[in-house]
VEXGU-804640 format. One record per residue: chain; x, y, z of N, C-alpha, C in turn; residue in three letters. Coordinates in pm, 1 decimal. Each point is the difference from the previous one (the first is absolute). Example, Ala and Ser with C-alpha at 12.3 -4.5 7.8 and 13.67 -1.06 7.14 Angstrom:
BEGIN
+---+----------+----------+----------+----------+----------+----------+----------+----------+----------+-----+
: c :     n_c1 :     n_c2 :     n_c3 :    ca_c1 :    ca_c2 :    ca_c3 :     c_c1 :     c_c2 :     c_c3 :   r :
+---+----------+----------+----------+----------+----------+----------+----------+----------+----------+-----+
: A :   1319.0 :   -569.0 :    780.0 :    -89.0 :    119.0 :      0.0 :     90.0 :    120.0 :      0.0 : ALA :
: A :    -35.0 :    105.0 :    -72.0 :     82.0 :    119.0 :      6.0 :    -77.0 :    109.0 :     73.0 : SER :
+---+----------+----------+----------+----------+----------+----------+----------+----------+----------+-----+
REM end
This chain:
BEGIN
+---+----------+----------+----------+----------+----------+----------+----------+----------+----------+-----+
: c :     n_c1 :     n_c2 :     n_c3 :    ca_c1 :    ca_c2 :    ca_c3 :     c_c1 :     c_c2 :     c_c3 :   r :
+---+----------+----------+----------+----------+----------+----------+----------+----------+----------+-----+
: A :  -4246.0 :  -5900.9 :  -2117.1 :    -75.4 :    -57.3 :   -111.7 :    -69.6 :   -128.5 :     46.3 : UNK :
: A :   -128.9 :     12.4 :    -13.1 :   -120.1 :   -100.3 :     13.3 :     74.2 :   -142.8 :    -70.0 : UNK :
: A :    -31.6 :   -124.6 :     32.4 :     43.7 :   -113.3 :    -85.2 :   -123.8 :    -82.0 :    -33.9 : UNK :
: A :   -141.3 :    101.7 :     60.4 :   -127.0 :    -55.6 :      0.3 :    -94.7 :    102.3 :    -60.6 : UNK :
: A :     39.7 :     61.4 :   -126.4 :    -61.5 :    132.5 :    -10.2 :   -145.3 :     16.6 :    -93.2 : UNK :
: A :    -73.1 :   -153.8 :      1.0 :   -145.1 :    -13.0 :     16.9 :    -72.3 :   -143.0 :    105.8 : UNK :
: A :     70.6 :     62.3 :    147.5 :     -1.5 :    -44.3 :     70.6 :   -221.8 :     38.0 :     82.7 : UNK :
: A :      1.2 :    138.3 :    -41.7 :   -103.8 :     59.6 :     70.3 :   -121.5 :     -4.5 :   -147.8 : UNK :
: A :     48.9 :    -62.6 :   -104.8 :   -118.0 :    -24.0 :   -159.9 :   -123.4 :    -86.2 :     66.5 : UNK :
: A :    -71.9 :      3.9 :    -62.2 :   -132.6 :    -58.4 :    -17.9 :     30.2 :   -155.2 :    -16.2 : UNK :
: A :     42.3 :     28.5 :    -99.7 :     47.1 :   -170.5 :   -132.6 :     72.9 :    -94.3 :    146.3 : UNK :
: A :     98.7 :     71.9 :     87.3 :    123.7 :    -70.5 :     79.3 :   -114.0 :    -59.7 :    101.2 : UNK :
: A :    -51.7 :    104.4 :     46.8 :   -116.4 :    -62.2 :    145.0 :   -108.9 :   -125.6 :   -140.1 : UNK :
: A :    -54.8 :     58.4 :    -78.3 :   -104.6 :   -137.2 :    -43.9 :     56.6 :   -101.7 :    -64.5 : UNK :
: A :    178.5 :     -6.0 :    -62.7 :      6.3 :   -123.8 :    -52.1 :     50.5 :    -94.9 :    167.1 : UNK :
: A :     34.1 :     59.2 :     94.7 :     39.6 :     -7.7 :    123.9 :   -148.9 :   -115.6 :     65.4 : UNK :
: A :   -112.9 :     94.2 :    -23.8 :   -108.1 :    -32.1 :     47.5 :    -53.2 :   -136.1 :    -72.2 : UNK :
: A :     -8.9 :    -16.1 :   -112.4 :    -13.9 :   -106.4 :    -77.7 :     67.0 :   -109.5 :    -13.9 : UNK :
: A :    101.8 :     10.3 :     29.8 :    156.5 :   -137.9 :     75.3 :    -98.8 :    -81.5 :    115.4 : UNK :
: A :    -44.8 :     96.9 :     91.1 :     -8.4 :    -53.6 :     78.1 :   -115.9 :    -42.3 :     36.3 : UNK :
: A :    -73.5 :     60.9 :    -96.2 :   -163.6 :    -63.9 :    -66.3 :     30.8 :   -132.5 :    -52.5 : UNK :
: A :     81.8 :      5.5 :   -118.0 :     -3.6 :   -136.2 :    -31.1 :     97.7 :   -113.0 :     60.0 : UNK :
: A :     60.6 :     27.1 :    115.9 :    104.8 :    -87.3 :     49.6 :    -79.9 :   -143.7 :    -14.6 : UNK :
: A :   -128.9 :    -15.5 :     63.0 :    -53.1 :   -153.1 :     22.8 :     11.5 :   -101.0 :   -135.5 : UNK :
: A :     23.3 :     68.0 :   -127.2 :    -24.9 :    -55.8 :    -67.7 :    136.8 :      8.7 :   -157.3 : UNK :
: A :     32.1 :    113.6 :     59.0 :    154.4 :     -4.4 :   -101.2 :    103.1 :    114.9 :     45.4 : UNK :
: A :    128.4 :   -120.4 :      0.2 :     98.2 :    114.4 :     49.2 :     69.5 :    128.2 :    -78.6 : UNK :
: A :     76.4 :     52.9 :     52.3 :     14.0 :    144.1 :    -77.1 :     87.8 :    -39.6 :   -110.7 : UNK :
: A :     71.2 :   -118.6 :     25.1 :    104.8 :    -15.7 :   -108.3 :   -105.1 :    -62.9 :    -97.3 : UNK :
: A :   -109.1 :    -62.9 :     46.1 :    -69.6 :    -42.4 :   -128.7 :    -37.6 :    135.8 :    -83.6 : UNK :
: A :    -38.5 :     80.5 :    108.4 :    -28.9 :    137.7 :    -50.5 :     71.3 :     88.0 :   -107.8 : UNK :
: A :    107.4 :    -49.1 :     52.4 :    145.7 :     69.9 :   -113.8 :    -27.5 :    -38.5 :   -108.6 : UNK :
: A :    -16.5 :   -145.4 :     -1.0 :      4.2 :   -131.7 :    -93.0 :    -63.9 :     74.2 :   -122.1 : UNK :
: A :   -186.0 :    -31.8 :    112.5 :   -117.8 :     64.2 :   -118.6 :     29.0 :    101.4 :    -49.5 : UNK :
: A :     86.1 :    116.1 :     84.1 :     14.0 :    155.9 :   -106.7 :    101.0 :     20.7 :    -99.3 : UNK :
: A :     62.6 :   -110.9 :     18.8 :    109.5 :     -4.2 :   -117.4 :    134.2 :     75.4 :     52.3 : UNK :
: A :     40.4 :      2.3 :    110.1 :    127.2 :     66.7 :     68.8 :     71.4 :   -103.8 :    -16.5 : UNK :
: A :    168.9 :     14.7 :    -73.4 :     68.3 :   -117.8 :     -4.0 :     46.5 :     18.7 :    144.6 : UNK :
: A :     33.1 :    100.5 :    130.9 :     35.3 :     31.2 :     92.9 :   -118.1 :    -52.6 :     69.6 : UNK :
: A :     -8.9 :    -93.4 :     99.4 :   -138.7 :     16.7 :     83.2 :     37.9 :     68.6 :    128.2 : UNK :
: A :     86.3 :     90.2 :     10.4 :     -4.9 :    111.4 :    122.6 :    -73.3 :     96.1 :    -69.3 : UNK :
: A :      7.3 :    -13.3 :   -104.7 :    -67.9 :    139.5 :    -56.9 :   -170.7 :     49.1 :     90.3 : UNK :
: A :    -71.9 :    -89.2 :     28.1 :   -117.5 :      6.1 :     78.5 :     40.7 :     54.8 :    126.6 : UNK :
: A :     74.8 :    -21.6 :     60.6 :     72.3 :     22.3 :     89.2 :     -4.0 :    167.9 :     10.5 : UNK :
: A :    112.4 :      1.0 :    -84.2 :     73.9 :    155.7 :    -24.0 :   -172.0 :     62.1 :    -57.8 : UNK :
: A :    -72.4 :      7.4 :    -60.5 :   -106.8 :     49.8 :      0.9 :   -116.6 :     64.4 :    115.7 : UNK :
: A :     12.5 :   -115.1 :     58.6 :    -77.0 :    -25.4 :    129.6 :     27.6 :    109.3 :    103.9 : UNK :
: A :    137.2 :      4.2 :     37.3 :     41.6 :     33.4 :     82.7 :     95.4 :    183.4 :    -55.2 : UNK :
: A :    -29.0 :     23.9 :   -137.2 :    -31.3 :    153.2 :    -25.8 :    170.8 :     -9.2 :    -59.3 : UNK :
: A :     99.1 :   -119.5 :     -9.8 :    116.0 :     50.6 :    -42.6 :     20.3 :     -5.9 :   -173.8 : UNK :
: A :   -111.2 :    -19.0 :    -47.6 :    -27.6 :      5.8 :   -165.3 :   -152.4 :      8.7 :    -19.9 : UNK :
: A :    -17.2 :     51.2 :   -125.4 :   -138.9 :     29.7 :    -40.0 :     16.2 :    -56.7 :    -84.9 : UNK :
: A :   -145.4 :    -72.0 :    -75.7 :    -39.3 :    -52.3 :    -50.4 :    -13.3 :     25.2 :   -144.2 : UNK :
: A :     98.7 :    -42.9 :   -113.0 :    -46.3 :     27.3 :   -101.6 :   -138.5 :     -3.2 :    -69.1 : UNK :
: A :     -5.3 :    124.3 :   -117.1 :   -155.9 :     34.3 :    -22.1 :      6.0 :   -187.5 :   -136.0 : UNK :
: A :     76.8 :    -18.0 :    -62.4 :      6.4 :   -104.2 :    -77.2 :    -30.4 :   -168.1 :     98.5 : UNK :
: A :     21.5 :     44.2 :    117.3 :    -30.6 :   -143.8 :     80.2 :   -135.2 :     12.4 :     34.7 : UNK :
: A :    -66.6 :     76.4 :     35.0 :   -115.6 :     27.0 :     46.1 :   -123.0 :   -109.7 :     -9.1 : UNK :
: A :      7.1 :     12.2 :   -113.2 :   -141.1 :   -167.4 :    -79.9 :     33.7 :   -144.9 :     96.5 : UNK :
: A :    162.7 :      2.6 :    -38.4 :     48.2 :   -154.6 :     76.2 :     33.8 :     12.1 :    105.1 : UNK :
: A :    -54.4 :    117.2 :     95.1 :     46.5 :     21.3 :    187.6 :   -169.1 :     -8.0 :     20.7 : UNK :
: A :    -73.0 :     55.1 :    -98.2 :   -155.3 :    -34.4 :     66.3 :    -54.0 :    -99.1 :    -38.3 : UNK :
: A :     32.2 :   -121.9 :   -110.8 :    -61.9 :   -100.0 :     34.9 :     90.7 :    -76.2 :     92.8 : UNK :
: A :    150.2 :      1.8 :     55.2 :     29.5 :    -77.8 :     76.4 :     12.9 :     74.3 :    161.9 : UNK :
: A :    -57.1 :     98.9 :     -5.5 :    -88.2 :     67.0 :    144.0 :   -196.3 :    -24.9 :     -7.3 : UNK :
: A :      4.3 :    -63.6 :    -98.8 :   -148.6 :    -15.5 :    -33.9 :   -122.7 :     84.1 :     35.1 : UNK :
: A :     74.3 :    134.3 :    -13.4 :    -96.3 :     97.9 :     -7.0 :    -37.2 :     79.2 :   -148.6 : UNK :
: A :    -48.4 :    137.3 :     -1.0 :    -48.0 :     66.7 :   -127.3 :    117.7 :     94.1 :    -31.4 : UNK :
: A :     38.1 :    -30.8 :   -121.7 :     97.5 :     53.1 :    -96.0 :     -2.7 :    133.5 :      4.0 : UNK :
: A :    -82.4 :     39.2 :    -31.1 :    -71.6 :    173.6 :     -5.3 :     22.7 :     53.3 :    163.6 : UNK :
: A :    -26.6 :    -52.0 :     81.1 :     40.1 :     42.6 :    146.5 :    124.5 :      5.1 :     39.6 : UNK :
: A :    107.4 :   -101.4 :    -33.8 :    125.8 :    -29.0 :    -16.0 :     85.0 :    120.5 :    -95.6 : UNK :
: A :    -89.1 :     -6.9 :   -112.3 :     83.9 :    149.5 :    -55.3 :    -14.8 :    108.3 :     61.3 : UNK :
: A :   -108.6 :     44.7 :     37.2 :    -52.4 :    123.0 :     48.3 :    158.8 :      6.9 :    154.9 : UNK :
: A :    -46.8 :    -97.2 :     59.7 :    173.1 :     -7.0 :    106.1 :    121.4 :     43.4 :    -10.7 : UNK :
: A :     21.8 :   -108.4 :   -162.5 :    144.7 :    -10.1 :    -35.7 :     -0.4 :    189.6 :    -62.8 : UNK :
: A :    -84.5 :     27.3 :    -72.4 :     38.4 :    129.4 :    -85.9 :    -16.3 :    141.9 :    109.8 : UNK :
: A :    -31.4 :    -40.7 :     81.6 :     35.8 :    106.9 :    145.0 :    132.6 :     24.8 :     37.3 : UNK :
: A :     37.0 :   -160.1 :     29.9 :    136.9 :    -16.5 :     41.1 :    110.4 :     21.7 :   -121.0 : UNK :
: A :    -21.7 :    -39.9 :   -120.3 :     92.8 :     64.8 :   -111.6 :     12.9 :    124.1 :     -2.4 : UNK :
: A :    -94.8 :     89.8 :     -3.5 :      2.9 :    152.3 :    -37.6 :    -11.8 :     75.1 :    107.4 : UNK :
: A :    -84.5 :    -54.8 :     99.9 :    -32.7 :     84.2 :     91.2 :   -158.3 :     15.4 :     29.5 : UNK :
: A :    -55.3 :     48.1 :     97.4 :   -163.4 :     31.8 :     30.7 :    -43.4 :    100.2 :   -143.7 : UNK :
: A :     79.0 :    110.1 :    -14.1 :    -54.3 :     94.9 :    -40.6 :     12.3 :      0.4 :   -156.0 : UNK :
: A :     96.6 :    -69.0 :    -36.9 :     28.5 :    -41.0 :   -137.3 :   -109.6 :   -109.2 :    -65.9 : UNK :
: A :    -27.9 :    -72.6 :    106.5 :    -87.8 :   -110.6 :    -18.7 :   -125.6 :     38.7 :     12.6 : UNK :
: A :    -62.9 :    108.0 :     78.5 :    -94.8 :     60.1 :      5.5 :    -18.8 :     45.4 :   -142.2 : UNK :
: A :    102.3 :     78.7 :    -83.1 :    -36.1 :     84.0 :   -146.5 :     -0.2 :   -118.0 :    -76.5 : UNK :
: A :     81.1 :   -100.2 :     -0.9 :    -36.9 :   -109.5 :    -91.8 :   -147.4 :    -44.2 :    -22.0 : UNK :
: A :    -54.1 :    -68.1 :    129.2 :   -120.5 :    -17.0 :     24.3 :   -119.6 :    134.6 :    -50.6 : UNK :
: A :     34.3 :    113.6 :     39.8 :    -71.1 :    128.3 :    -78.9 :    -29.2 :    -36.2 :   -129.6 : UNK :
: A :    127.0 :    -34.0 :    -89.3 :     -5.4 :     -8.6 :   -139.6 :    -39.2 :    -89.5 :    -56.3 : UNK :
: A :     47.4 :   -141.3 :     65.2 :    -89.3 :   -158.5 :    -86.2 :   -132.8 :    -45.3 :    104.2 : UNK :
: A :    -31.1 :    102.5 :     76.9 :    -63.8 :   -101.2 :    138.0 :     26.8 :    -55.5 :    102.7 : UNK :
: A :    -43.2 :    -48.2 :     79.8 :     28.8 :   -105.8 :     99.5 :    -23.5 :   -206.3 :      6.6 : UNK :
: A :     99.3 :      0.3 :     -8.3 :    -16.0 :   -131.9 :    -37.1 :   -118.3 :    -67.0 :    107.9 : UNK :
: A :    -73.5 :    -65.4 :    -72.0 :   -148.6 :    -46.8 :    115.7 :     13.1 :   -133.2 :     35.3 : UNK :
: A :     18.7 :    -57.7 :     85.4 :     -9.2 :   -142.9 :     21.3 :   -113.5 :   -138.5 :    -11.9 : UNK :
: A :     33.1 :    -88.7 :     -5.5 :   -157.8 :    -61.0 :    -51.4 :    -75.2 :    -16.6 :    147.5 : UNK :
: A :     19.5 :     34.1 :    184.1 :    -64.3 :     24.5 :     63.9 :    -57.3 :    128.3 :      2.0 : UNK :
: A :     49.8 :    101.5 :    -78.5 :    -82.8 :    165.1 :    -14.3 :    -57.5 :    -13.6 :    -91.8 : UNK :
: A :    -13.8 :    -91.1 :   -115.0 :    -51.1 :    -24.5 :   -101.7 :   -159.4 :    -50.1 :      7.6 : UNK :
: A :     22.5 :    -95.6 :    117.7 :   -132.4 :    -50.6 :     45.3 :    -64.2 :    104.8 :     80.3 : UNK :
: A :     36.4 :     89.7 :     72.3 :    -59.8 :    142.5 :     87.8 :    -61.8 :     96.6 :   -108.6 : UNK :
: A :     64.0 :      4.0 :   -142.6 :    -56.1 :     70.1 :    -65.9 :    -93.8 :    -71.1 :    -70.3 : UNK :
: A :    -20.5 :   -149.1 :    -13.5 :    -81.9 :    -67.4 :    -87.8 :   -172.0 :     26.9 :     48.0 : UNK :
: A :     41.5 :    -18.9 :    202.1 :   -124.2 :    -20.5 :     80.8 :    -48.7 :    123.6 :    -23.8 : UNK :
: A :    105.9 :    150.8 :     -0.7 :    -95.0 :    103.0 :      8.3 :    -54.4 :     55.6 :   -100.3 : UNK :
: A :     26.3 :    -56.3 :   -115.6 :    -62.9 :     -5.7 :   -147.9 :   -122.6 :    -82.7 :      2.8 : UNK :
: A :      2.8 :    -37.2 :     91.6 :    -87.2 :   -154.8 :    -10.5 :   -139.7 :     80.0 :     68.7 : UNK :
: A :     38.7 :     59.0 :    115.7 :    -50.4 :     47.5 :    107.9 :   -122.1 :    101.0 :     14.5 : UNK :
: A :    146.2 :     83.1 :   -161.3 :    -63.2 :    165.1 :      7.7 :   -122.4 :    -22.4 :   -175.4 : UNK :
: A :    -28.7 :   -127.7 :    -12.9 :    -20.1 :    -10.6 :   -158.4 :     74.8 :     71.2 :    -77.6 : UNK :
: A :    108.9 :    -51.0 :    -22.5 :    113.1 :     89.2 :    -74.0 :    -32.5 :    145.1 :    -32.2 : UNK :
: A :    -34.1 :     79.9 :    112.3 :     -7.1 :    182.9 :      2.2 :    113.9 :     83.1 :     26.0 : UNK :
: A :    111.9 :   -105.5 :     -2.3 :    127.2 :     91.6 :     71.7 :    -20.3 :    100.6 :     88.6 : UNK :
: A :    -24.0 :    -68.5 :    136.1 :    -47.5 :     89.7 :     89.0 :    147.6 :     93.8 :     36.3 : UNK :
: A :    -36.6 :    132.8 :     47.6 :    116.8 :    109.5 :     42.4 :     37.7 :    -47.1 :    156.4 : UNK :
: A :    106.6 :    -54.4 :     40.4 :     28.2 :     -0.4 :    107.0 :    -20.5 :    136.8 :    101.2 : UNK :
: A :   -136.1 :     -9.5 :     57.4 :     -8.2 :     88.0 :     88.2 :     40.9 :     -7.4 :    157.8 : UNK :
: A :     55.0 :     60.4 :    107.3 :      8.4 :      7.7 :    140.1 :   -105.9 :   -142.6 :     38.7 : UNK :
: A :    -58.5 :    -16.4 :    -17.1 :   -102.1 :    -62.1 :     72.7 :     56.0 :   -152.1 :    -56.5 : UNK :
: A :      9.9 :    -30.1 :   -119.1 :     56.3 :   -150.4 :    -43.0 :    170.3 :     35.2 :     35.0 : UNK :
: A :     28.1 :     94.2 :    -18.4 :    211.8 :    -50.9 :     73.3 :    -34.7 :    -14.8 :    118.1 : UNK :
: A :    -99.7 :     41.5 :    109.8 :      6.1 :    -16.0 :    151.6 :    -51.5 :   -208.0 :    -35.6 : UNK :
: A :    -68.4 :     -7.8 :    -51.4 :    -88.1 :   -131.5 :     34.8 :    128.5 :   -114.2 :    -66.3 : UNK :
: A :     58.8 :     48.7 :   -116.0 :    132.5 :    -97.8 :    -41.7 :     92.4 :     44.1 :    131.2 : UNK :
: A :     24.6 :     82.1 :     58.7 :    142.1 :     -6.0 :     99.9 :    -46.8 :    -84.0 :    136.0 : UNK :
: A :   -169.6 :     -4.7 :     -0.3 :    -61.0 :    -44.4 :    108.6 :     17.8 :   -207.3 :     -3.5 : UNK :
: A :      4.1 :     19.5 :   -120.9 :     13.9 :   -148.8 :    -35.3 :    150.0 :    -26.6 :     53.3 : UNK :
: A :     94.7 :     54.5 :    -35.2 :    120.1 :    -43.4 :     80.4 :     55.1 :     83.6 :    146.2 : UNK :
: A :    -87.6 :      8.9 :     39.4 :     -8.1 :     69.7 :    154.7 :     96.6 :    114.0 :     34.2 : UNK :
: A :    -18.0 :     81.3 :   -123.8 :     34.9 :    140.7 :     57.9 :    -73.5 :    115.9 :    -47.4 : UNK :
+---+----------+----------+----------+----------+----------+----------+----------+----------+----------+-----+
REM end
């Protein structure tokens, strides 16, 4: 039996990644602090895949990871249920959009004179080209 059994999650590698984003400027126990963990290993045990992240902490782990809430859930509700569970959730209410995809959809509204253009082959090659693949 695993003692790390969302060791290989999404949420474990990016709240992992974001520690150490914000080290220059606040430590993890402040981190605890801001999310409201009376435990400040709890960041810890997150980080490192030996607890997941409650879906009720979520709001107060992304402003004191100071990232987007909506991205943070989309993580945490993977790691609660699973990929595929979280996949049908998302089917049914959507996908939670972040306010950096928010602005991708603003420009191409902006772009296309709000025509809701059909993502054809030719614009997914030129968006994957933008992040070099």
């Amino acid at each position: 039996m695993t003692t790390k059994p969302y060791v290989d999650s999404q949420l474990a590698k990016y709240v992992k990644h974001r520690v150490l984003e914000l080290k220059p400027k606040k430590s993890q126990l402040q981190i605890a602090n801001d999310a409201g963990f009376p435990n400040p290993n709890m960041v810890t045990m997150i980080k490192n895949g030996s607890s997941k992240l409650a879906m009720d902490r979520v709001p107060s782990m992304a402003r004191a990871l100071e990232c987007d809430p909506a991205y943070l859930l989309r993580l945490s509700l993977e790691q609660a249920i699973g990929d595929t569970a979280a996949q049908s959730v998302m089917e049914i209410f959507g996908t939670p959009v972040t306010s950096n995809e928010l602005g991708w959809i603003k420009e191409i509204r902006d772009a296309s004179d709000q025509s809701d253009p059909r993502l054809t082959r030719r614009s997914q090659a030129a968006i994957k080209a933008i992040f070099g693949k």
